[in-house]
C-alpha positions in Angstrom: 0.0 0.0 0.0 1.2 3.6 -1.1 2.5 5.7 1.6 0.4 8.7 1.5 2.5 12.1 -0.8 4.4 8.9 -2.3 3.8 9.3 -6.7 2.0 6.4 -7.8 4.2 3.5 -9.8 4.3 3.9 -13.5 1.7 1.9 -15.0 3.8 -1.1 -17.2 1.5 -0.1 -19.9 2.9 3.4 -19.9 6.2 2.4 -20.1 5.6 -0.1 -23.3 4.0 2.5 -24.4 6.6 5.1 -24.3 9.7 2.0 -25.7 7.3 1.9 -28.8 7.2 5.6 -29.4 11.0 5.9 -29.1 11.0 2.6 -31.4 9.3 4.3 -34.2 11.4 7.7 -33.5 14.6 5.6 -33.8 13.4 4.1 -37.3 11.5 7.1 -38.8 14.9 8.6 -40.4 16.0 5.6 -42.0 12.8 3.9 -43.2 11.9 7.7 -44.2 14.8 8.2 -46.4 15.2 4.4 -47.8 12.1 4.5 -48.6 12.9 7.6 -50.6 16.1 6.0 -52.2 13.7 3.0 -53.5 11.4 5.6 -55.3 13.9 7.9 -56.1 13.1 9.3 -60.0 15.6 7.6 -62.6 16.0 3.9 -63.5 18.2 1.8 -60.9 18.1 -1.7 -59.8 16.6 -2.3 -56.0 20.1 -3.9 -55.6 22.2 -0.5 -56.4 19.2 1.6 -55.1 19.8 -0.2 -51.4 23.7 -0.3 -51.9 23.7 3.9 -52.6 21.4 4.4 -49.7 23.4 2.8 -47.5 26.6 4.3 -48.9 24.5 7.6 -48.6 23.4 7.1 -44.6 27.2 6.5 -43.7 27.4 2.8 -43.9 30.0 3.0 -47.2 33.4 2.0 -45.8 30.8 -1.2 -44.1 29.9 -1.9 -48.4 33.1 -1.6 -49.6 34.7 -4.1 -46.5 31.9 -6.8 -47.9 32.1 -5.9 -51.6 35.8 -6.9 -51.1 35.2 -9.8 -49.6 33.0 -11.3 -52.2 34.3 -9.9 -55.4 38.0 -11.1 -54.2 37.2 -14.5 -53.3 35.4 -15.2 -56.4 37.7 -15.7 -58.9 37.0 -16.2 -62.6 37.7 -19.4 -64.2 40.4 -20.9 -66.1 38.0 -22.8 -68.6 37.2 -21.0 -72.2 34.3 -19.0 -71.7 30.6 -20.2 -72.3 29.9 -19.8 -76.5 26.5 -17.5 -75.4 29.0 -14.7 -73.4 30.1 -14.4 -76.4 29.2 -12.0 -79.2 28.1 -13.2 -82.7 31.1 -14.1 -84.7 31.3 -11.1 -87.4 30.1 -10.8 -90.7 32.7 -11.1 -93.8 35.2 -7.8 -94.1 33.4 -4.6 -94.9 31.8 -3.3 -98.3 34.3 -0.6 -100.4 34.9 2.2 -99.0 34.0 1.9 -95.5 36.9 4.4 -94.2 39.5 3.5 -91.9 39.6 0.6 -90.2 41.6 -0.5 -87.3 44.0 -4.0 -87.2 42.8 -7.1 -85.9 43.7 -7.7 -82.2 45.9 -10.7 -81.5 44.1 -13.7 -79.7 44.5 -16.1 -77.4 45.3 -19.2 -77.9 43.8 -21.2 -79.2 41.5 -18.3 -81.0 37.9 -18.3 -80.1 35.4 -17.8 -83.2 35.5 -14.1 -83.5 38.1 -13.0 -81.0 40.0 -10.1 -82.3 38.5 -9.6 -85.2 36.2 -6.4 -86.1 32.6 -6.0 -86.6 31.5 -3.3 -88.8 28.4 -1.3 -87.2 26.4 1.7 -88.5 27.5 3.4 -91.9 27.2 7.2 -92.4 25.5 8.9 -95.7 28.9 9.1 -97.2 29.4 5.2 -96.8 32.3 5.0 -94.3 31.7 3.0 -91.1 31.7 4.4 -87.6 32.2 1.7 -85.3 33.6 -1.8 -84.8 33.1 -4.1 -82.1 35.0 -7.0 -81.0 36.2 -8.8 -77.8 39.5 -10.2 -76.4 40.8 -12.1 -73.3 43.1 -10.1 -71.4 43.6 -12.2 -68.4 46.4 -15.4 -69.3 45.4 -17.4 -65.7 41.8 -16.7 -66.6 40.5 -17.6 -69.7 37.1 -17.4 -68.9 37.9 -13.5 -69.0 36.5 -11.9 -71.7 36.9 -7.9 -72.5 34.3 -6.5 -75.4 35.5 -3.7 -77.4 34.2 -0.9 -79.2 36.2 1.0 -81.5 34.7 4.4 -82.7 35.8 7.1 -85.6 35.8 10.3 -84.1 35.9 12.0 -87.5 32.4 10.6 -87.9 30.6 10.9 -84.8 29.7 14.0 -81.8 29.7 12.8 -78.2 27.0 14.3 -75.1 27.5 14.1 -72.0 24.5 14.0 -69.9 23.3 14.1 -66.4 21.7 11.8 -64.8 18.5 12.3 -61.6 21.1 11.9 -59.0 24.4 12.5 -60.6 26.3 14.8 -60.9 23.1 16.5 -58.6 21.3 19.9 -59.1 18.0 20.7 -61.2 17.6 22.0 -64.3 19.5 19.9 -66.4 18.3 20.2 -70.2 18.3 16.7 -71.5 16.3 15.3 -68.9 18.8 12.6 -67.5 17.8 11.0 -71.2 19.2 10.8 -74.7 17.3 13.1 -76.2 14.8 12.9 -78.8 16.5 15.4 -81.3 19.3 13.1 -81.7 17.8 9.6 -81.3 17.9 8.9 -85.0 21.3 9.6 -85.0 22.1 7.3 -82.2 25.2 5.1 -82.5 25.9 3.9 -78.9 25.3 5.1 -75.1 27.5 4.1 -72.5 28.3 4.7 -68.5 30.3 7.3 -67.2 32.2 6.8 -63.9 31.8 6.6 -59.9 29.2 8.5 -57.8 31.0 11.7 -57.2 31.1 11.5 -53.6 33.6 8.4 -54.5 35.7 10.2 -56.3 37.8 13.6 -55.9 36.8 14.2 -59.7 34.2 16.7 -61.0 31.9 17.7 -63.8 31.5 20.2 -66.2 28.7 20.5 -68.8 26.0 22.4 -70.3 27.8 25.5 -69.3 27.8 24.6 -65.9 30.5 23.2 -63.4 28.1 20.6 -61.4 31.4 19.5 -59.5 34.7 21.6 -58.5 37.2 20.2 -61.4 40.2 18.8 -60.1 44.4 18.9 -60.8 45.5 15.7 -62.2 41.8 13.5 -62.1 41.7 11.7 -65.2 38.9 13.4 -67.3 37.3 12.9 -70.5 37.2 16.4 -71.9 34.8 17.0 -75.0 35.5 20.3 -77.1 33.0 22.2 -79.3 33.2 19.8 -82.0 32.0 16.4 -79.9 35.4 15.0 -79.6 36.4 12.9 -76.4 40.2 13.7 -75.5 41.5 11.7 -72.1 43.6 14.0 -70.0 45.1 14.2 -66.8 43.8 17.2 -66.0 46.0 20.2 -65.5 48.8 18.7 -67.7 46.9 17.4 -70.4 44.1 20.0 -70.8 42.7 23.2 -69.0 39.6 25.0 -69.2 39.2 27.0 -72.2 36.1 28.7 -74.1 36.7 25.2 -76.8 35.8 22.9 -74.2 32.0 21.5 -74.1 31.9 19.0 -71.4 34.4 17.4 -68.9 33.9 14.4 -66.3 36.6 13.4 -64.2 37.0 9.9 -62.4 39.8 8.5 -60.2 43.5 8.9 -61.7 45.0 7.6 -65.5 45.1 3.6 -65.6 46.7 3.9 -69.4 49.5 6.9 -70.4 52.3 6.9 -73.1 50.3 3.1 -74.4 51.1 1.2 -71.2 49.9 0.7 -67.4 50.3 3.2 -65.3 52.3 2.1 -62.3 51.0 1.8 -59.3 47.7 0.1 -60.0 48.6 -3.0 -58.0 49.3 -0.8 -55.0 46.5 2.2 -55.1 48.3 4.2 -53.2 46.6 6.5 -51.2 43.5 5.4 -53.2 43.9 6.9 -56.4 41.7 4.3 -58.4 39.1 4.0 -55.6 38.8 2.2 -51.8 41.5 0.2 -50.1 41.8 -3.3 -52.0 39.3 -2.0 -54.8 42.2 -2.8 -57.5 42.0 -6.8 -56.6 38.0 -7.3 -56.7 37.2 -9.3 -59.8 33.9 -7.8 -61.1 32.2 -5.6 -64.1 34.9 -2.6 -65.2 34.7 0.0 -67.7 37.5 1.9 -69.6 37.8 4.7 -71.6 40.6 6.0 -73.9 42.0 6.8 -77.2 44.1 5.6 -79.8 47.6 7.0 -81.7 45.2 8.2 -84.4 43.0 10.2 -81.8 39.8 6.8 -82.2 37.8 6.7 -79.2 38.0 3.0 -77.5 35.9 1.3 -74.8 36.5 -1.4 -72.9 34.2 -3.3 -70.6 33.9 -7.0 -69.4 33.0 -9.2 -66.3 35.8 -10.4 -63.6 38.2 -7.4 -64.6 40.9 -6.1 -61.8 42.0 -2.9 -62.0 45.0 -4.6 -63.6 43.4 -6.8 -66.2 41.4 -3.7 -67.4 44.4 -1.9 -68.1 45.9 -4.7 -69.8 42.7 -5.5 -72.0 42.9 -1.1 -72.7 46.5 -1.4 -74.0 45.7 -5.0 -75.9 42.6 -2.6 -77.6 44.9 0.0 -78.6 44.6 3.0 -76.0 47.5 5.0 -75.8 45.8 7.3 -73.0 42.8 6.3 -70.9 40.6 5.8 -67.9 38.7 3.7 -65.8 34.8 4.6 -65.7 32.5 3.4 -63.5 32.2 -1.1 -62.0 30.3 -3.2 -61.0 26.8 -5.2 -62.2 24.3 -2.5 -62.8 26.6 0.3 -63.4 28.4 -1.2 -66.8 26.7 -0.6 -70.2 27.3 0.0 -73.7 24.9 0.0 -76.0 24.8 -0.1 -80.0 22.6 1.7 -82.1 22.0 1.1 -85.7 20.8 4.6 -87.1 21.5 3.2 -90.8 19.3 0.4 -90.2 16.4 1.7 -88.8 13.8 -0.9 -86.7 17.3 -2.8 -85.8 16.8 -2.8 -82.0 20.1 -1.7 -79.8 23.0 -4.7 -78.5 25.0 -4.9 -75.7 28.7 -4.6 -76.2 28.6 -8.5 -74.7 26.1 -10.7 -74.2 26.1 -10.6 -70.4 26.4 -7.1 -69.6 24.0 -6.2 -67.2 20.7 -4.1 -67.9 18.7 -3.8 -71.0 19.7 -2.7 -74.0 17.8 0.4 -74.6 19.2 1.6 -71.1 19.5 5.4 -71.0 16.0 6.3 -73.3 14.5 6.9 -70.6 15.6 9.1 -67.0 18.6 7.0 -65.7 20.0 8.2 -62.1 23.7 8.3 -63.5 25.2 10.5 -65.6 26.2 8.8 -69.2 27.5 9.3 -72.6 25.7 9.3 -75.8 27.2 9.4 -79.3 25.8 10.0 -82.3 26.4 10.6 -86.7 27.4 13.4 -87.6 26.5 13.3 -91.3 23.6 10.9 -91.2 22.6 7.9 -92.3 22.2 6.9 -96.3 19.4 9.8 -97.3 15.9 9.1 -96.2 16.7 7.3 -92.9 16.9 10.0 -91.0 14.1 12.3 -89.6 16.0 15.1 -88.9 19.4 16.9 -89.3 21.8 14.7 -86.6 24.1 17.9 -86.5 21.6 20.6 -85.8 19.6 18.4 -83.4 22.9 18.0 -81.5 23.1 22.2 -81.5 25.8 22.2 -84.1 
């Protein structure tokens, strides 16, 4: 029996009562803002969706410690690859006239059908061909490796860079994170840029806006007036000037002078991304250029950082970059603007995503490349060069 003046015990219920309410205070943030990353505008998979939110809500060095884990103790095979990974094996040597061309790569051995050798893609109206794909093995104690190619004539084609819902961040963007519909029957190929920017010291210059602080010595692709891609190390290579349209910057050179830079196995101080990053065998992108100034990508499944430098200098690339990794973040697509109905491919078979990735709002930024002079007369709708504000 209660003294008399003595407070009255705390009803139990009270106190469940007052556990649940700081319950639901304690998980209102997160379910609040995850459920905002899962309906975020912009396509994403619900696997990258949850991996960026909980990158976002401080749990990154927690993804990167597990992504290690996995993506290291998974290595690729030593058998030959699976015949569907593979692309189609190519079509006899191109018609007359189809423009420069560039050499066979040397195989493997023994050669898989198609390895090395060029496919001929989209023809302009003048008759020359744009872009050749192809895909090599760049990894000798894996052969289940496999790197596709894409080779692209510069001369021929003008290259966008456009920003994605999330990335680089900011509004008013004017393509609407999507290729836009001026230039879509000039299309020849879209493909990824590189990391989030919070990932990277890099930044981002387009539309005649700098999104992102640029940065001394980030590898960029730089794109000029004219819609060329040039690789730089920024500050060395190239600076701003009124010529230049476009720059994104990711991580530091992988390719210079036509080898590896050194360093890669190492990372020092993290210049191609988190601790141990270089060993994880996973999806990896590349960018760079040949002697002859040809723009060259390189993605493929189970890559290091050192295997993609390899399969880069294999392909050609004198100068070049890595772009973004992992499933879900590589793509490449081909476009067939000579060939109108032909629905878009995949640079190889098992690149994640569909093939028509980046026609509608993407969250990422990305690349799109398109004809300059058309298509033979009466396949296209509109002028590819004043649609692309030439």
């Amino acid at each position: 029996m209660a003294t008399a003046g003595a407070p009255l015990p705390r009803p139990k219920r009270s106190r469940r009562k007052l556990v649940l309410v700081l319950v639901v205070a304690l998980l209102a943030y997160p379910i609040g803002s995850y459920t905002r990353a899962l309906t975020y505008p912009g396509a994403a998979s619900f696997a990258v969706r949850t991996v960026d939110w909980l990158r976002e809500i401080g749990l990154g060095g927690a993804v990167n410690t597990v992504e290690n884990w996995w993506y290291t103790r998974h290595p690729p095979s030593s058998a030959p690859p699976p015949a569907g990974s593979l692309p189609a094996t190519p079509p006899p040597l191109p018609h007359p006239g189809a423009g420069p061309r560039p050499a066979d790569l040397p195989p493997r051995s023994p050669r898989l059908p198609g390895e090395g050798l060029w496919t001929p893609g989209a023809r302009t109206a003048a008759g020359p061909t744009a872009d050749y794909t192809t895909f090599i093995r760049p990894d000798p104690a894996h052969a289940s490796v496999v790197a596709g190619v894409a080779w692209i004539n510069q001369s021929l084609v003008r290259t966008s860079l456009i920003a994605g819902t999330k990335e680089p961040g900011g509004s008013g963007w004017p393509e609407g994170a999507r290729v836009p519909s001026g230039i879509r029957p000039a299309l020849l190929a879209t493909f990824n840029a590189g990391f989030k920017f919070k990932d990277t010291a890099g930044g981002l210059y387009a539309d005649g806006r700098a999104a992102r602080p640029l940065k001394n010595s980030a590898a960029s692709v730089v794109i000029d007036r004219s819609g060329r891609i040039s690789i730089a190390q920024w500050g060395r290579d190239a600076t701003m000037s009124p010529a230049i349209r476009a720059v994104r910057q990711n991580l530091a050179l992988v390719v210079d002078n036509g080898g590896a830079v050194p360093g890669l196995r190492a990372n020092a101080v993290g210049r191609w991304g988190s601790a141990s990053n270089q060993f994880q065998y996973t999806w990896r992108s590349g960018l760079g250029t040949d002697r002859a100034g040809n723009l060259i990508y390189v993605a493929g499944d189970k890559l290091t950082l050192g295997t993609l430098a390899e399969a880069m200098v294999q392909a050609g690339i004198v100068r070049g970059m890595e772009l973004d990794i992992h499933p879900g973040m590589v793509a490449f697509n081909n476009y067939r603007p000579d060939q109108p109905g032909t629905p878009p491919k995949k640079l190889l078979p098992a690149m994640p995503g569909s093939a028509d990735r980046y026609l509608t709002a993407d969250q990422r930024d990305f690349f799109a490349i398109a004809i300059r002079g058309g298509a033979p007369p009466g396949r296209y709708s509109v002028s590819p060069l004043r649609s692309l504000g030439a």
